[in-house]
N, C-alpha and C positions, 0 to 999 in steps of 0.2 A: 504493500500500500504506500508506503514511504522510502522514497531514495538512499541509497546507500554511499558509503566511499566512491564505488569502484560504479554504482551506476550511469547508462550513459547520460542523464541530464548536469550530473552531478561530473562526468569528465569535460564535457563541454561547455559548462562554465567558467571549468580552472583553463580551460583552453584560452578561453577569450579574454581571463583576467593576467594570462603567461603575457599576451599580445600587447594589453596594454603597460605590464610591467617592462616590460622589455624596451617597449619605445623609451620608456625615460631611463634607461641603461643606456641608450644607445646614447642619446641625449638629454644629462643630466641639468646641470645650468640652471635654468628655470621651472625644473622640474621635479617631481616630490613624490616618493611614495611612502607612506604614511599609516601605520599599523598600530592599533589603539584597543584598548581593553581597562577591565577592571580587575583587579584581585589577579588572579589566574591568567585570566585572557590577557592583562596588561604587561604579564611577565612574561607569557607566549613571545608577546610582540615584540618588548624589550631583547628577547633573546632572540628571536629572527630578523629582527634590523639590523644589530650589531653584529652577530654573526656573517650576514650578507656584507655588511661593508665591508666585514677584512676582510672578505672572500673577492671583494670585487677590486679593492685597494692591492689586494696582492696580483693581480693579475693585471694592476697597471689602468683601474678603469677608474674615475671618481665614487666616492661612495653617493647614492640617492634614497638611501631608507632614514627615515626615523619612526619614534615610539613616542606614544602618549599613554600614561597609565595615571587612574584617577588617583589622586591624592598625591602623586611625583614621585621622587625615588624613592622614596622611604617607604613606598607600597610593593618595593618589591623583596624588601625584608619583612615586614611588619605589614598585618593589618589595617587598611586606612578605611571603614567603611562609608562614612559620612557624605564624600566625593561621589561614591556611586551612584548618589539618588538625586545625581544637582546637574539635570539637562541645560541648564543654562551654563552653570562651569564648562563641562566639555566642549561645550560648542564656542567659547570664549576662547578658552584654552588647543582648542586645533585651530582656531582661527590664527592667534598669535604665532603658533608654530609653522603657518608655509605665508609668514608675510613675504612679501617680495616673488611668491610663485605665481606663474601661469598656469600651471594644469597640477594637477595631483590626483593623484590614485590613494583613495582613500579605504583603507579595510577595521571596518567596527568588528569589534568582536563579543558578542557576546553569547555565552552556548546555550541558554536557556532562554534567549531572545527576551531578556528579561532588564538588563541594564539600563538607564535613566544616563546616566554619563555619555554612554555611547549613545542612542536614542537621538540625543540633542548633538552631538555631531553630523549623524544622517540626515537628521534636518537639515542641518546649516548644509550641507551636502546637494542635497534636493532643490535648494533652494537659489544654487549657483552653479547648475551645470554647465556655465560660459568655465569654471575652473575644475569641480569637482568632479570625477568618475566617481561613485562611491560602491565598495562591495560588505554586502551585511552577511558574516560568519557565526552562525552557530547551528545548535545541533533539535531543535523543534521546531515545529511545522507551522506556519504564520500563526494559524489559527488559534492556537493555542499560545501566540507572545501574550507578555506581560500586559493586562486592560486595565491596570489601576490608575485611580489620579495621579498627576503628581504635581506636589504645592508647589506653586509659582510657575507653572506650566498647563497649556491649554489644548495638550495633546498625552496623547499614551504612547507607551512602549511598541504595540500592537498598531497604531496608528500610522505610527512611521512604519513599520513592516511590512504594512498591507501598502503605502504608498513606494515603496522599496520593490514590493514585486509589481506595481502598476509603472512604476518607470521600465524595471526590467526587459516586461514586453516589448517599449518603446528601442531596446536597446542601448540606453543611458546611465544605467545600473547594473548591478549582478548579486544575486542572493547566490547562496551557497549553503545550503540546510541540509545537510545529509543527519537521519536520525541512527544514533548509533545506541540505541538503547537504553533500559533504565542503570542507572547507578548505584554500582556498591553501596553507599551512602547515600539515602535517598535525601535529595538536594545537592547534592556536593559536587559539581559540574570539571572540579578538577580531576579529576580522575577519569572517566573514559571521555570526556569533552577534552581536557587538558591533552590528552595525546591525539584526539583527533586535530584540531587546533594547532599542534607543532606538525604535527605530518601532513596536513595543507598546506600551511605557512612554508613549510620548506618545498614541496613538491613547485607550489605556485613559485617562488622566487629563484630556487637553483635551477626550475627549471626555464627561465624566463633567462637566467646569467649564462645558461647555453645555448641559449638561441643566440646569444646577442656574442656571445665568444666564438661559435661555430659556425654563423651565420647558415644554418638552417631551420625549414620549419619543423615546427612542433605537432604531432596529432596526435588522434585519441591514444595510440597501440603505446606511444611514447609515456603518456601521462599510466597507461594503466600499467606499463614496466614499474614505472618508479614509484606506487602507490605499491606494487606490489613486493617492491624489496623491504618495504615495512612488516608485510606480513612473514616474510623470512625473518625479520627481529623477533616478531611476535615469537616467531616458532622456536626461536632459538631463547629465547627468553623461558620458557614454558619449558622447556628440558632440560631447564636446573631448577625445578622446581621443590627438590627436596634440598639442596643447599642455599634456595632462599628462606625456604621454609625455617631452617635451622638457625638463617638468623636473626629473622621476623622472631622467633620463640625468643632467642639470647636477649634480644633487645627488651623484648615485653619483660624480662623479667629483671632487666635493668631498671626501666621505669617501676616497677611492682617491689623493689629493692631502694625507692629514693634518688635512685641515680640516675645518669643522663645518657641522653645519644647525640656524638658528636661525628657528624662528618666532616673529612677532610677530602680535599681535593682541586684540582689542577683546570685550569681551562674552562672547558663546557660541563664536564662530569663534575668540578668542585662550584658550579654557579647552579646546576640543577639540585645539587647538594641544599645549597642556599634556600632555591627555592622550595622545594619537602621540608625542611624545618619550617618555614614561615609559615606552611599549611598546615601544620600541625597542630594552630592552635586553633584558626578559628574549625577545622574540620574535625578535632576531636576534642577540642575543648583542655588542650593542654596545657602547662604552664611555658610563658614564652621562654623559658629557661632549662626547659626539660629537654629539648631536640634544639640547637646549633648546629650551622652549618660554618666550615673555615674555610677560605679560600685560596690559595697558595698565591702571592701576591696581591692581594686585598684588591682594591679599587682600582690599582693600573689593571689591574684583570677586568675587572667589571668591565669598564670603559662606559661608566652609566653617564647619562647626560650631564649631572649636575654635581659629578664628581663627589667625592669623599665627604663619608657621613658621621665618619666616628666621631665627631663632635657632639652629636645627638643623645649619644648614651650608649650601655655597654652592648644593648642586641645590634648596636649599629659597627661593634669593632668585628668586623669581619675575615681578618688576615690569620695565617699562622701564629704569625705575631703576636698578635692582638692574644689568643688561646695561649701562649707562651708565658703574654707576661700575665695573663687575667686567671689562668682556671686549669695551667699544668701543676702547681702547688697541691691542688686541692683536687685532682685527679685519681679515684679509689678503685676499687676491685667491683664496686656497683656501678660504674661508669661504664660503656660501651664505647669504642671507637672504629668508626666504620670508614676506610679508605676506596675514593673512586678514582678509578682508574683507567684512563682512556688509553694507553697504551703502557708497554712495558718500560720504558726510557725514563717512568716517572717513578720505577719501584726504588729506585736509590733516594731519592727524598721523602719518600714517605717510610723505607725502612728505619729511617735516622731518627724520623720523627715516635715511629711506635717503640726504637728503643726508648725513647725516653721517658713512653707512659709506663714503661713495665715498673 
């Protein structure tokens, strides 16, 4: 009844939105592509912007991605919920972000089509297609967006959706609603939304940086390849499912012990780190001090917009460091320490590092 990853309405729209990502690859300048979320979906976007730029940076092109996430950087450590219900901020706040642009490619994310932050960007979107292309990402079916008021605003969630897929037809917009199920957690849209969400994001933008590196075209056989080397993670992910298991259990009984889980890690694996702690509390109600994430080079890692937060307090010291000087003292046999690892080249600093919790 409802579209999937891999079906064809759902390959033919990331076709048309590769098309228009691309043109502004080719030709940066004046030109924006602009990936925006809340909670989850904003650290989605965060992590697919910057990712693509040094992707695109290293191969000698300009970078043309940025991120908008409600409440600014500190929402992608910590909880900011207040932002998410204020369609007039967002739509302020992406305004401010492509001043000086002519066109921009705009991607709202929200999985439960439920967001008020994003909402009020689509607006402002809709409202100046002389600039904006806008495409609305998440994972239910119009019908069912968000129909609540919202104070200080004279539309709904579901309002803009339903004018999102009436542009659509037009050819002006792009929905992208593939339903992937109910959730572990019912509500908790990070978890099978959260990965549908990065394997769009990724599929739509790498695949959009080889069009424009290889100069060929893209079609459907292409998009359903690379949709489907995901399901190869999937599968390979699932057949370690007894030495996840084992340390899903070690952990729980860290926390059930007073103690904590601290990840450590490198690049992409110690920034996804980052983000599982930060979900940790509002999606199980945990203490913000029970699950940290460390990051091996702190903020120059990040590469987050508004730079360095540890001013802010201690869930904001994010580096090795930062766990060095703050919370290796006070490191016990009820603590857990979980190292990610994107390749083998990074086992000598993190061996260094777990000698020292022993």
């Amino acid at each position: 009844q409802f579209p999937g990853l891999q079906d064809a309405s759902t390959v033919r729209t990331i076709l048309g939105a590769v098309d228009h990502i691309a043109a502004i690859m080719q030709e940066p300048g004046e030109q924006v592509v602009v990936m925006s979320g809340c909670g989850t979906s904003g650290r989605m976007a965060y992590l697919a912007a910057t990712t693509c730029n040094s992707l695109l940076a290293a191969s000698g092109r300009r970078p043309c991605c940025a991120y908008l996430i409600a409440g600014g950087d500190r929402a992608l450590l910590t909880s900011q919920e207040a932002p998410e219900d204020d369609p007039l901020l967002g739509g302020r706040e992406l305004q401010e972000a492509v001043t000086g642009k002519k066109k921009v490619f705009y991607i709202g994310i929200t999985c439960g089509l439920s967001a008020p932050y994003v909402a009020g960007q689509l607006d402002l979107c809709l409202q100046h297609p002389e600039t904006f292309t806008p495409l609305l990402l998440g994972f239910n079916p119009v019908h069912l967006a968000r129909d609540h008021g919202v104070e200080t605003w004279d539309k709904t969630v579901k309002n803009v959706a339903e004018e999102m897929e009436l542009a659509a037809k037009d050819n002006k917009a792009f929905v992208v609603n593939p339903v992937v199920g109910p959730e572990p957690i019912t509500g908790s849209t990070r978890m099978k939304g959260g990965s549908a969400t990065k394997i769009l994001l990724d599929t739509m933008l790498l695949l959009a940086a080889q069009k424009v590196r290889d100069q060929c075209p893209v079609n459907e056989q292409t998009v359903r390849t690379f949709l489907g080397t995901y399901t190869q993670c999937l599968e390979s992910v699932y057949s370690k499912a007894d030495a996840i298991s084992y340390l899903i259990t070690n952990s729980g009984k860290s926390l059930q012990a007073s103690g904590h889980i601290y990840y450590f890690g490198s690049e992409t694996s110690g920034i996804m780190g980052l983000i599982d702690a930060s979900e940790c509390v509002p999606t199980y109600g945990t203490d913000p001090h029970d699950v940290r994430g460390f990051l091996r080079g702190g903020y120059d890692t990040l590469n987050n917009a508004e730079g360095c937060l540890d001013s802010l307090g201690a869930l904001y010291r994010i580096s090795w460091q930062h766990f060095s000087q703050d919370l290796l003292g006070r490191f016990n046999s009820s603590d857990s320490a979980i190292f990610l690892l994107s390749s083998s080249d990074e086992l000598g600093d993190c061996a260094e590092l777990a000698e020292k919790l022993k």
